[in-house]
C-alpha positions as CSV (number, residue, x, y, z in Angstrom):
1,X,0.0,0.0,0.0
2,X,1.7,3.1,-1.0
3,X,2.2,6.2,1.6
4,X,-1.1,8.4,-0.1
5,X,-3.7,5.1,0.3
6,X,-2.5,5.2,3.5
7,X,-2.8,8.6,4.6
8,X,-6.2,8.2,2.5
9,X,-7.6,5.3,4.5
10,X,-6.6,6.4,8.2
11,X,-8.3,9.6,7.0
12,X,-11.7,8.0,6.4
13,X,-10.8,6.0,9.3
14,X,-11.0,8.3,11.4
15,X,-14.4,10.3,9.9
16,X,-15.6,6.5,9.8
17,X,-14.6,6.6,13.5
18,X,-17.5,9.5,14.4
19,X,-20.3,7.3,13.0
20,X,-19.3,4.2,14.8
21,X,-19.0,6.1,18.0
22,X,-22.5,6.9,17.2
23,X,-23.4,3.4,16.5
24,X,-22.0,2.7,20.3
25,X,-24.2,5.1,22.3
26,X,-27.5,3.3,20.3
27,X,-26.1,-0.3,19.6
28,X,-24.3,-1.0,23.0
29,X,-25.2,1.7,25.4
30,X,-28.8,1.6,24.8
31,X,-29.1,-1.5,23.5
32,X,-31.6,-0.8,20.3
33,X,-31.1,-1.3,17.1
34,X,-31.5,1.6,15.2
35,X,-31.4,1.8,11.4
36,X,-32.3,5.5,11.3
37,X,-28.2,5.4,10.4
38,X,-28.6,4.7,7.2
39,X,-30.8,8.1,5.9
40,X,-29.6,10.2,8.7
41,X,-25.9,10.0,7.5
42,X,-27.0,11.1,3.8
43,X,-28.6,14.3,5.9
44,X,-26.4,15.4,7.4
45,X,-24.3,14.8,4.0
46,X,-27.1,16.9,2.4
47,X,-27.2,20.1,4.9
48,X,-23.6,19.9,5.2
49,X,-23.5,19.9,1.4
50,X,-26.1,22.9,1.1
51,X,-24.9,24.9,3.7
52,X,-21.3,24.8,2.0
53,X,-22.6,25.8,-1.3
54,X,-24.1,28.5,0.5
55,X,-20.8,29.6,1.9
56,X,-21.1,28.1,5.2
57,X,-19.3,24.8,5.6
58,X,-18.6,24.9,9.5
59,X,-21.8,25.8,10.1
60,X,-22.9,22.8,7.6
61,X,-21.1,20.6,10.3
62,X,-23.0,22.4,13.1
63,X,-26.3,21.8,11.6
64,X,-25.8,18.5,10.3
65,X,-25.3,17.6,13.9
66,X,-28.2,19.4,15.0
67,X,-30.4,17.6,12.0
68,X,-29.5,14.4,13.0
69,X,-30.5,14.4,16.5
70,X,-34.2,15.2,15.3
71,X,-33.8,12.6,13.3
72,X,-32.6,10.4,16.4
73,X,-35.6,12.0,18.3
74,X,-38.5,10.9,15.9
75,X,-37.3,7.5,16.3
76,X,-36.9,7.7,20.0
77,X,-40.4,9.3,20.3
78,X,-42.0,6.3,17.7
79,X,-40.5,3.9,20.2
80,X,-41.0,5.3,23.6
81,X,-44.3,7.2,23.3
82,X,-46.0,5.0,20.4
83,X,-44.2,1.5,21.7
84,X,-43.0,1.1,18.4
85,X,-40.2,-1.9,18.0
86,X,-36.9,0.0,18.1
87,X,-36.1,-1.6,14.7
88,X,-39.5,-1.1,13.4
89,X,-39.1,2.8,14.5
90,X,-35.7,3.0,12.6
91,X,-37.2,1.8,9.5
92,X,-40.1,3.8,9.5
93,X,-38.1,6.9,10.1
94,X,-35.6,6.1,7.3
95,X,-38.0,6.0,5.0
96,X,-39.5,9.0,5.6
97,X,-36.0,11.1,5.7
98,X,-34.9,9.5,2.0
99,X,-38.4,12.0,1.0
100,X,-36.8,14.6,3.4
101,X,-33.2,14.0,1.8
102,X,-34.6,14.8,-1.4
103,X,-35.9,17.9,-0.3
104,X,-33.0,19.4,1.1
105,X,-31.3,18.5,-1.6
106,X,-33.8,20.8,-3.8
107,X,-34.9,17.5,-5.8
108,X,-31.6,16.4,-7.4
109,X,-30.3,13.0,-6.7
110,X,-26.5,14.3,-6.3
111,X,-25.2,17.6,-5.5
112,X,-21.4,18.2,-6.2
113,X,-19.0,21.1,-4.4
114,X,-17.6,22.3,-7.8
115,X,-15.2,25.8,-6.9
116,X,-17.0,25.6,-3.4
117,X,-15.2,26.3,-0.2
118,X,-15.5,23.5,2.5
119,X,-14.0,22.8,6.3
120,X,-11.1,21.3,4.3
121,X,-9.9,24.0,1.8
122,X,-10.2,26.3,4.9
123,X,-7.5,24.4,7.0
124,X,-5.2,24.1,4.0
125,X,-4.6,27.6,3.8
126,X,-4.2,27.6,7.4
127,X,-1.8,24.4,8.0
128,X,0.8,24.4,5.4
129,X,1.9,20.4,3.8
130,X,0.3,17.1,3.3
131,X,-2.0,16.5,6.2
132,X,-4.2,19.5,6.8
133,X,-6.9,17.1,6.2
134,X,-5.8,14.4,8.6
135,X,-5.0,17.2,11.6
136,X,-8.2,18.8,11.5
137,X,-9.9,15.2,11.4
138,X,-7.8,14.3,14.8
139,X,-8.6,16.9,16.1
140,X,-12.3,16.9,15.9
141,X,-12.3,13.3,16.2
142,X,-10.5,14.1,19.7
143,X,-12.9,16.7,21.0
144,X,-15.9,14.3,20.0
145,X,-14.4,12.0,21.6
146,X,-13.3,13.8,24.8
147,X,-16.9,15.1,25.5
148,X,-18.9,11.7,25.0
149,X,-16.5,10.2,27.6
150,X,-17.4,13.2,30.0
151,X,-21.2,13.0,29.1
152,X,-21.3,9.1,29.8
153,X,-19.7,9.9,32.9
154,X,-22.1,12.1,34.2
155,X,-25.5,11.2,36.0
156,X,-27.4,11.1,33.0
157,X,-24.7,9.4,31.1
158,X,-24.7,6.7,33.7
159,X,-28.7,6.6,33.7
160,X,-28.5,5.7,30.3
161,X,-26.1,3.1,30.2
162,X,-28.1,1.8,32.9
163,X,-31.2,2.2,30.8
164,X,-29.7,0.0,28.2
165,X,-28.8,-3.0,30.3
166,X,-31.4,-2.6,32.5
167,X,-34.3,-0.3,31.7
168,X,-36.9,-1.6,34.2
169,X,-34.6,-1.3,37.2
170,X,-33.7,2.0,35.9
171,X,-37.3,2.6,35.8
172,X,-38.1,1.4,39.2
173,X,-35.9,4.5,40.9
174,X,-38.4,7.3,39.4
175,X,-36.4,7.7,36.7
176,X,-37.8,9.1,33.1
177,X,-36.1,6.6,30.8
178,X,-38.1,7.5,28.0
179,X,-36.7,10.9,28.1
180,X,-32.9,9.2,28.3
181,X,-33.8,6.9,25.6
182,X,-34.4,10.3,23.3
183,X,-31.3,12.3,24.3
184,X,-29.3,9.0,23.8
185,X,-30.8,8.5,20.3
186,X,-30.6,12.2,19.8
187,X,-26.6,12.4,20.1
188,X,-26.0,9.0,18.6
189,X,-27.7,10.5,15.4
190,X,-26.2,13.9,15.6
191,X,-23.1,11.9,15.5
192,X,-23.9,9.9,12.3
193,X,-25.0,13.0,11.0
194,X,-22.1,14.8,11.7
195,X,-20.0,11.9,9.6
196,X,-22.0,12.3,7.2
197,X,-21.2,15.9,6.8
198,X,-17.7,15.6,6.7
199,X,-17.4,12.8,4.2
200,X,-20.0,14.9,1.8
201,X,-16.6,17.8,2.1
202,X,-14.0,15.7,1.9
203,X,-15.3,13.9,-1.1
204,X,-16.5,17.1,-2.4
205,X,-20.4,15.9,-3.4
206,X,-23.2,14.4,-1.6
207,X,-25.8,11.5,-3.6
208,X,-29.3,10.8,-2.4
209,X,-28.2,7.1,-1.5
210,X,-24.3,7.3,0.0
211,X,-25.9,6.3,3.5
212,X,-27.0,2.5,2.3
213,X,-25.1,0.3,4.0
214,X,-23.7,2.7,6.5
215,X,-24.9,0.7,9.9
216,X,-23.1,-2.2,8.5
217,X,-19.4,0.1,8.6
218,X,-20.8,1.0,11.9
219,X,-21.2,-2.0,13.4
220,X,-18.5,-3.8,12.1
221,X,-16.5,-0.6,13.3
222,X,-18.0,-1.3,16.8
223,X,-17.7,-5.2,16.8
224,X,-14.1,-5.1,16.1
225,X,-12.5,-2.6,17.8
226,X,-14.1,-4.6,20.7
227,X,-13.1,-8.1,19.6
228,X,-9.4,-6.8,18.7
229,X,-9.0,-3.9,21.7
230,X,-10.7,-5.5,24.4
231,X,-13.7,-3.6,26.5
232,X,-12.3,-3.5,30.1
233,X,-13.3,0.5,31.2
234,X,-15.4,2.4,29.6
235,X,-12.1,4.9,28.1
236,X,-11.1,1.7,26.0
237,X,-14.4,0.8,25.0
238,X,-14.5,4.2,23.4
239,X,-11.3,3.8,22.0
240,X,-10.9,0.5,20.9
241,X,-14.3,1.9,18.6
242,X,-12.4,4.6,17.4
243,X,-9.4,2.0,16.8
244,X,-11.9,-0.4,15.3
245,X,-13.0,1.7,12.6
246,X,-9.4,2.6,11.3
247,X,-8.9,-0.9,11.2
248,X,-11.7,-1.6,9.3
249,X,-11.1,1.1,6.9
250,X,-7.3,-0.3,6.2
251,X,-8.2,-3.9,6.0
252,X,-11.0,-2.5,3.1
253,X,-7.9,-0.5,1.5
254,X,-5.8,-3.6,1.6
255,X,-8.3,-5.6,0.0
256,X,-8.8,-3.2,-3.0
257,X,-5.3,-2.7,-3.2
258,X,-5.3,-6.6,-3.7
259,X,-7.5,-6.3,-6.3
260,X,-10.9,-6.9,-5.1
261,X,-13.8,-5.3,-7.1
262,X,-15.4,-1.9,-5.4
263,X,-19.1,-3.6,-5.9
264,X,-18.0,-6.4,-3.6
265,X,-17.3,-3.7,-0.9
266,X,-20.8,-4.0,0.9
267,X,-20.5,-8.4,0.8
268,X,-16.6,-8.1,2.3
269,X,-17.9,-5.2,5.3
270,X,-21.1,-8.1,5.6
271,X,-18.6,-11.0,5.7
272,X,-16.5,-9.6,8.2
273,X,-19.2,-8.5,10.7
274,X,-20.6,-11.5,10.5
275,X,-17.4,-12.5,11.5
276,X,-16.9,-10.2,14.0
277,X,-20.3,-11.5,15.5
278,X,-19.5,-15.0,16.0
279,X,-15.8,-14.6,17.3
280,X,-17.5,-15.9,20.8
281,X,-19.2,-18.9,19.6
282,X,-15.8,-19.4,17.2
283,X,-14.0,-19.2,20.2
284,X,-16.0,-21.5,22.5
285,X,-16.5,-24.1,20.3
286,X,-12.6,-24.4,19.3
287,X,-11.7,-24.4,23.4
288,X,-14.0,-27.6,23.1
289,X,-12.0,-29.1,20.6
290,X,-8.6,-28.2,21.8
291,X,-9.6,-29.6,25.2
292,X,-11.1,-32.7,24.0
293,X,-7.8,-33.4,21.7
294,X,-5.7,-32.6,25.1
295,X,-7.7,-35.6,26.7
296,X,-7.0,-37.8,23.4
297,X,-3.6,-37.1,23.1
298,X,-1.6,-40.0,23.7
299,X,1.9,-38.4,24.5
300,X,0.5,-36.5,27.4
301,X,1.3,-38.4,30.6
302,X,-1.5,-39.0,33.0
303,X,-0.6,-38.3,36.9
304,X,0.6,-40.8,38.9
């Protein structure tokens, strides 16, 4: 892999990284499925997108974030106040943004920044070489990151964790948990969202259906960084996400480098969350075998 794929790949990595932290707070912390990822990444694409043409690309980040936590409260309020299945609730409100998608995007299926300034052109005239890009990505990615850690360790932060591994206990203290389930959903979505917007800059362009497929990255994102990292404290949960995504991202890169075809990218990111999924059951089922062919093996020596 030469030095620019690189750079390249930890870049997305690391954009990729925002979504999956999302994909934490619903998927793990809250413990609901929620496929409102797929449409609420294209809008936040789409306002970032809008707002850029318009002149505005930090505040297209900004509001991106801001869209996709409404988005993450319709589907907390179909689930919580309409008892709605979580997954039944994602669905329906995926739907109904690819109609809202459209509209922001004044009708057209694709919207491209041609001569447009964005977040990125900005910090190349500020930061001089190579890796503009990849500073200003770290260092959002590190301020995201810092101030999810600090909100999960608050009160509420713990009431919601608590929610998703226990929400009847939770409930059983006088606590609103439908009220945590919809500020949970609202920041996990703002965070997609927020992806969403800075992949529409950094590719320069924004399409109607860029966000299919997107909870897959997510979760395999998510699933690996906790297979590979480990999930001891809540710090290297967070992390090992983060860590997880730019892993995912360079094994992708690898395997086009290799020669695989770009339509097979959404089969390989299936494959290897399925595989990500089953590491447990892999992993039981082979200490059976390794301990039954310890008892078999004739050259060990039984005690005397």
């Amino acid at each position: 892999m030469t030095l620019t794929a690189f750079q390249g790949s930890l870049e997305l990595g690391i954009i990729y990284a925002i979504l999956a932290l999302g994909v934490f707070l619903s998927f793990r912390s809250l413990n609901m499925p929620d496929l409102t990822v797929d449409s609420g990444f294209t809008l936040g694409a789409a306002v970032s997108v809008i707002m850029s043409v318009s002149g505005h690309p930090f505040w297209g980040l900004f509001l991106a974030f801001i869209a996709g936590g409404g988005a993450g409260c319709v589907t907390a309020l179909l689930h919580t106040k309409l008892e709605i299945q979580p997954l039944l609730a994602g669905i329906l409100t995926m739907l109904g943004l690819y109609s809202i998608n459209l509209k922001v995007m004044n009708g057209k299926a694709n919207i491209a920044l041609l001569n447009k300034a964005t977040v990125y052109s900005y910090m190349e005239k500020l930061i001089p070489g190579d890796y503009a890009r990849l500073i200003f990505d770290v260092v959002l990615l590190l301020v995201v990151l810092s101030l999810l850690y600090l909100f999960l360790k608050t009160r509420t932060g713990f009431v919601l964790r608590a929610t998703g591994d226990n929400d009847q206990m939770v409930r059983s203290q006088g606590v609103n948990t439908d009220l945590v389930i919809v500020i949970g959903m609202a920041i996990s979505n703002g965070l997609v969202s927020l992806s969403g917007a800075l992949i529409a800059q950094e590719q320069s362009f924004v399409d109607v259906g860029m966000g299919i497929g997107m909870v897959v990255i997510g979760l395999a994102s998510v699933i690996i960084g906790e297979v590979v990292f480990g999930i001891k404290t809540l710090f290297r949960r967070l992390v090992a996400v983060i860590l997880g995504s730019i892993l995912y991202r360079l094994i992708i890169a690898v395997a086009l480098e290799l020669g695989m075809p770009p339509t097979d990218l959404k089969l390989v990111s299936a494959v290897i969350v399925t595989l990500a999924l089953s590491m447990p059951v892999i992993n039981k089922k082979f200490s059976g075998v390794r301990r039954k062919y310890k008892r078999l093996d004739p050259t060990k020596k039984s005690p005397s």
